[in-house]
C-alpha positions in Angstrom: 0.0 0.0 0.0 2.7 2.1 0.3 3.2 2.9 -3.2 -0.4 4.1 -4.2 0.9 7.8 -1.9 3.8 8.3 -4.9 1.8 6.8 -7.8 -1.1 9.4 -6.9 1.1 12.0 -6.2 3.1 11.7 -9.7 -0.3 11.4 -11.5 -1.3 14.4 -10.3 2.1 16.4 -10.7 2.0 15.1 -14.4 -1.9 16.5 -14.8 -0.9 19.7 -13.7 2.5 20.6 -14.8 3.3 18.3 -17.6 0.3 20.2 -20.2 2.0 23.7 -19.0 5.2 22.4 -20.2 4.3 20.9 -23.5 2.5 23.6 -24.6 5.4 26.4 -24.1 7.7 23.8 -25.6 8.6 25.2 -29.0 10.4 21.5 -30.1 6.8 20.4 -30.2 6.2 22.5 -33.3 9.4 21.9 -35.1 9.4 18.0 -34.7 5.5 17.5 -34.6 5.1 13.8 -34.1 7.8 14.0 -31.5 5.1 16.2 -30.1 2.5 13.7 -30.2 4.4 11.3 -28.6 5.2 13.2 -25.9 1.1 14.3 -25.4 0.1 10.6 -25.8 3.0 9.7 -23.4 1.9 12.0 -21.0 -1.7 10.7 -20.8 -0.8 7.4 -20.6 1.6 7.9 -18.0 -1.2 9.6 -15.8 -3.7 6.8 -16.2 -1.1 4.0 -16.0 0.1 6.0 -12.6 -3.4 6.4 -11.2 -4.3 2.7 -12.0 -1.3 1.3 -11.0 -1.6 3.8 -7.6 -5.3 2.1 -7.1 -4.1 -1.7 -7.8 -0.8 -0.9 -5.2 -3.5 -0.8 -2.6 -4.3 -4.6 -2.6 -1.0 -5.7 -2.0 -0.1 -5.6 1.4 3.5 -3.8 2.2 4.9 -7.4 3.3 3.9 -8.3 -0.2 5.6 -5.9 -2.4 8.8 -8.3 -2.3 6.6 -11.5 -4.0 5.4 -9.5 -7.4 2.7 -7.9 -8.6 1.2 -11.5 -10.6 -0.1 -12.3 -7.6 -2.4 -9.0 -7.4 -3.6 -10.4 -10.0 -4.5 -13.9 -8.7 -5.9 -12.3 -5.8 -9.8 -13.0 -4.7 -12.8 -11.9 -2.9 -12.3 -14.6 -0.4 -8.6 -14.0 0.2 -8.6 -10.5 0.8 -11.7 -10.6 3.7 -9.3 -13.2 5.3 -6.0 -11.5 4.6 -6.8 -7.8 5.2 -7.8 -6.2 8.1 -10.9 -4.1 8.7 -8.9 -0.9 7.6 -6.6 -2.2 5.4 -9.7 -4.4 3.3 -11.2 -0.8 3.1 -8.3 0.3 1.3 -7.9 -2.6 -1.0 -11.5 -2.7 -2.4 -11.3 1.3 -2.5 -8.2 0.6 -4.6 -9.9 -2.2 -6.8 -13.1 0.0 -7.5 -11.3 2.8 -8.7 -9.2 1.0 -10.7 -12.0 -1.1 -12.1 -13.7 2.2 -12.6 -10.9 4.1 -14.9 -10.3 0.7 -17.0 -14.4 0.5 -17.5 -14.5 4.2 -18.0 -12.0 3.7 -20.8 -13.8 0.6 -22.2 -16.5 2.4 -22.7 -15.0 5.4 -23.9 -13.0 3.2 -26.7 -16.1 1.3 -27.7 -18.4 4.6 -28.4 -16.1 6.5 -30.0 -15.2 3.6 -32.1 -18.6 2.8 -33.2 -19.7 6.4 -33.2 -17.0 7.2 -35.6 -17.0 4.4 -37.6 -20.8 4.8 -38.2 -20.3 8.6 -39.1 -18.0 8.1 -41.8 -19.9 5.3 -43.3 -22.9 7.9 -43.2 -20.7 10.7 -45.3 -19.3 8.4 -47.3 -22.7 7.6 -48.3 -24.0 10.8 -49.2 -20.4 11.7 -50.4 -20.8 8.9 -53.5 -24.3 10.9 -54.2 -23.3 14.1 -54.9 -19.5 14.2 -55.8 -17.8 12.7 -59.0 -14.9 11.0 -59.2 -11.7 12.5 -59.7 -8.3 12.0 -61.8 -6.6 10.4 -58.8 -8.6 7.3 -57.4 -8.9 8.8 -54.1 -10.2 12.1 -54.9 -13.6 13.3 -55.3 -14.5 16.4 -56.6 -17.7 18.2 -54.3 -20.2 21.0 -56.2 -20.0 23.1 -53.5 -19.3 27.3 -54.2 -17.5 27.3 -50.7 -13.4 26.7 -50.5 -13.4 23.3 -48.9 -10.5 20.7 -48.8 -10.3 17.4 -46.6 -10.2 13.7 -45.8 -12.4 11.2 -44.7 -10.3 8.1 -43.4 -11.3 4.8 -43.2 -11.8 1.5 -45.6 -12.2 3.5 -48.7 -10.1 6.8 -47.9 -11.2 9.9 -49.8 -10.1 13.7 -50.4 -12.7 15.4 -51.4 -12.1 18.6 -53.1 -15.0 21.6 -54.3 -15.5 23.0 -56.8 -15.3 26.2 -55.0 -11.7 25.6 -54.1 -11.0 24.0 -58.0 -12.3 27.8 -58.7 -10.7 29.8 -56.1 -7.0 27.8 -55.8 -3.9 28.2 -58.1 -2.7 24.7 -59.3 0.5 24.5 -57.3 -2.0 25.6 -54.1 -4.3 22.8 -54.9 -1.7 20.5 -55.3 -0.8 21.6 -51.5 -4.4 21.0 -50.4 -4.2 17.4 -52.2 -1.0 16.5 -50.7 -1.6 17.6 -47.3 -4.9 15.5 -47.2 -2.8 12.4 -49.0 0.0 13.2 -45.6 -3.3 12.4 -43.5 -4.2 9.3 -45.0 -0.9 7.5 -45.2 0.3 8.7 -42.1 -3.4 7.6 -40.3 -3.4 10.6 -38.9 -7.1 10.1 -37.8 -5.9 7.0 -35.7 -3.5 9.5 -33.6 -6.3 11.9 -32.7 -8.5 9.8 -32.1 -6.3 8.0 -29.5 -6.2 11.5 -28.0 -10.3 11.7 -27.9 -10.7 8.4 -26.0 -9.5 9.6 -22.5 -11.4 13.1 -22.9 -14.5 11.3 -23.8 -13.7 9.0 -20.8 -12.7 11.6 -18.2 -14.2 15.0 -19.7 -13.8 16.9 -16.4 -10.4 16.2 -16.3 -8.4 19.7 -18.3 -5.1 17.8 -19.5 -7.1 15.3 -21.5 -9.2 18.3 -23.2 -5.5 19.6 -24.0 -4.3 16.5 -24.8 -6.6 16.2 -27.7 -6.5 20.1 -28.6 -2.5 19.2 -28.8 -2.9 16.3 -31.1 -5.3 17.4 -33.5 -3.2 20.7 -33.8 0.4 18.7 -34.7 -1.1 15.8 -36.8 -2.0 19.3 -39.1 1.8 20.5 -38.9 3.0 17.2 -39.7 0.4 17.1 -42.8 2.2 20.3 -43.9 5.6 19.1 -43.7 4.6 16.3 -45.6 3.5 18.4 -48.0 6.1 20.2 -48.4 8.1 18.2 -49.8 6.6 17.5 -52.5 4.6 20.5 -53.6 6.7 23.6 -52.2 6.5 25.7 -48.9 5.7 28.7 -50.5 2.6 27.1 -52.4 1.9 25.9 -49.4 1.4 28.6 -46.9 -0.5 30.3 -50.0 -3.2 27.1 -49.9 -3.0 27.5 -45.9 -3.9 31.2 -46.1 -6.7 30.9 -48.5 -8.3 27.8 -47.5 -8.2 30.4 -44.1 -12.5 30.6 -44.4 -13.2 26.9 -45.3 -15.7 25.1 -43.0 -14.7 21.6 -41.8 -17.9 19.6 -42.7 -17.9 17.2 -39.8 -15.8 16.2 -37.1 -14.8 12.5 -38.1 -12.9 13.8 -41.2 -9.2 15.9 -41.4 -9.5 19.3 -42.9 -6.8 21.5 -44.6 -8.2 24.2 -43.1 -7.5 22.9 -39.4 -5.1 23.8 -37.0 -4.0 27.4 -36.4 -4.0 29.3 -40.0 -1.3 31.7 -38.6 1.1 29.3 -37.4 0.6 26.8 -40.5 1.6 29.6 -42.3 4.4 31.0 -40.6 5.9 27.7 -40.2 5.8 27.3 -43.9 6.6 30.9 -45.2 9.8 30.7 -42.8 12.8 28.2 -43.0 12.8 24.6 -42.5 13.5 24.5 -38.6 14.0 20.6 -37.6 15.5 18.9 -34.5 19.1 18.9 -33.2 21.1 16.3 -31.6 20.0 18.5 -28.5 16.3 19.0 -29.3 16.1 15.0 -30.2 17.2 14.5 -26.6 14.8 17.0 -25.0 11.9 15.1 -26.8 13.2 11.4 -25.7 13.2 12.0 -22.0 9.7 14.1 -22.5 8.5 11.1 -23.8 10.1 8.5 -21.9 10.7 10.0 -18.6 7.2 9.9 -17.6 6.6 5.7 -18.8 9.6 4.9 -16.7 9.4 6.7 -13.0 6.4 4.5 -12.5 7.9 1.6 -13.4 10.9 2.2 -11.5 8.7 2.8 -8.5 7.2 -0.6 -9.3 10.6 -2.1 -10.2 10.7 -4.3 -6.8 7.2 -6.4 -7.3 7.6 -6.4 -10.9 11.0 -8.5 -10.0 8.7 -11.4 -9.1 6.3 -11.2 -11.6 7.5 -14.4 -13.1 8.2 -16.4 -9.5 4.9 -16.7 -8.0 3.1 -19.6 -7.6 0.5 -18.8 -4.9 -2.0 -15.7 -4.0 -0.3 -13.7 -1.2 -3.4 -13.2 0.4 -4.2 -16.3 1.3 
């Protein structure tokens, strides 16, 4: 029981402080799925740390030495015999809020999955109604006046394009739009943020989830562009970013060009190709590692005998 005090404590030091370090970071922006890990590390380092915080309450101190298998073979039966009034109060505290974040998660997983999934089958649906196929097989060309330019992921990928932007974009900027859609796809992009959705859907009242996926969904669209780049030209690409400024994003299970922050995106792409040093890549490694490993070095002793036991502790 000892353990849950330091788990909780570095859950909640990581809620509060990691999000306000992240988000001044400027490596974040210059090495964008560096920053993603380090988001998606974070979160997962508070939930692991909370769980694992919870689950340290089962095992009583004289325990910790035998491995943390045999939490897992404990029982109803052995911990009202094992545990003491006070101490059994702890350990069923511990199991029902761990039961309760894992189930929360479940849950959150499931509906977002299905709710997604049944979205995009829903636009792709009316998508293959009113827009006509395009010279690459994944396009779609949408009669819509308005500048619009995205992707909708999924078994039969598509970037749709209007006709308002066909109209409105020079061909080196629409080959930007195209390309930064294509980056999406290939790089599952949608996959990434919706990762990031999961715990805020599962824990909305909790701030550094709701930043967590603010986080995500903003660097997946900086990555995009330096995909993009590459191919089609940063100056032709800050052009498409500026003017596809207006655009609407039709629904929230698809990845538009027009996402992000339109000032930034642009900036980053009117200025000079700013990537990571030998000293940035080692910022971003312990951002992202650091917060997996404290917990597990905290838990380094009953992991040790996670292979050796043979019998419930509690018994």
């Amino acid at each position: 029981m000892i353990l849950a005090g330091p788990l909780w404590g570095y859950a909640l030091v990581l809620a509060l402080a990691g999000p306000a370090i992240l988000t001044r970071a400027r490596w974040t922006s210059r090495a964008p799925m560096w920053g993603v890990l380090a988001w998606q590390s974070l979160v997962v380092s508070i939930i692991a740390a909370t769980v694992l915080g919870a689950l340290a309450l089962v095992i009583p101190s004289d325990h910790y030495r035998d491995g943390i298998a045999h939490l897992l073979r404990a029982c109803t039966t052995a911990l009202t015999a094992r545990f003491g009034p006070s101490d059994a109060i702890a350990a069923w505290f511990g199991l029902a809020v761990a039961g309760t974040i894992v189930g929360s998660l479940t849950v959150a997983t499931l509906a977002t999955m299905l709710v997604t999934a049944r979205a995009r089958r829903r636009h792709q649906a009316a998508l293959d109604l009113v827009a006509v196929r395009a010279a690459h097989p994944a396009m779609r060309l949408l009669p819509d006046s308005r500048v619009i330019g995205y992707c909708l992921p999924g078994r039969a990928p598509r970037v749709v394009i209007s006709t308002g932007a066909v109209a409105t974009l020079r061909a080196d900027e629409l080959n930007a739009v195209v390309q930064h859609e294509l980056a999406h796809l290939r790089g599952r992009h949608h996959l990434l943020v919706i990762a990031a959705l999961i715990p805020r859907r599962a824990f909305g009242g909790i701030r550094v989830f709701a930043q967590a996926h603010r986080e995500v969904a903003r660097l997946v669209e900086l990555r995009a562009d330096d995909v993009a780049a590459r191919s089609c030209g940063r100056p032709a690409l800050a052009r498409a970013i500026v003017r596809m400024a207006t655009a609407a994003t039709p629904a929230a299970e698809v990845l538009s060009s027009s996402g992000g922050s339109v000032v930034q995106r642009a900036r980053r792409m009117a200025g000079p190709t700013l990537g990571l040093g030998v000293g940035g890549q080692g910022v971003a490694t312990i951002s992202i590692l650091a917060p997996v490993v404290l917990p597990i070095v905290l838990l380094a002793v009953p992991l040790a005998g996670v292979f050796s036991a043979t019998s419930c502790p509690l018994t």
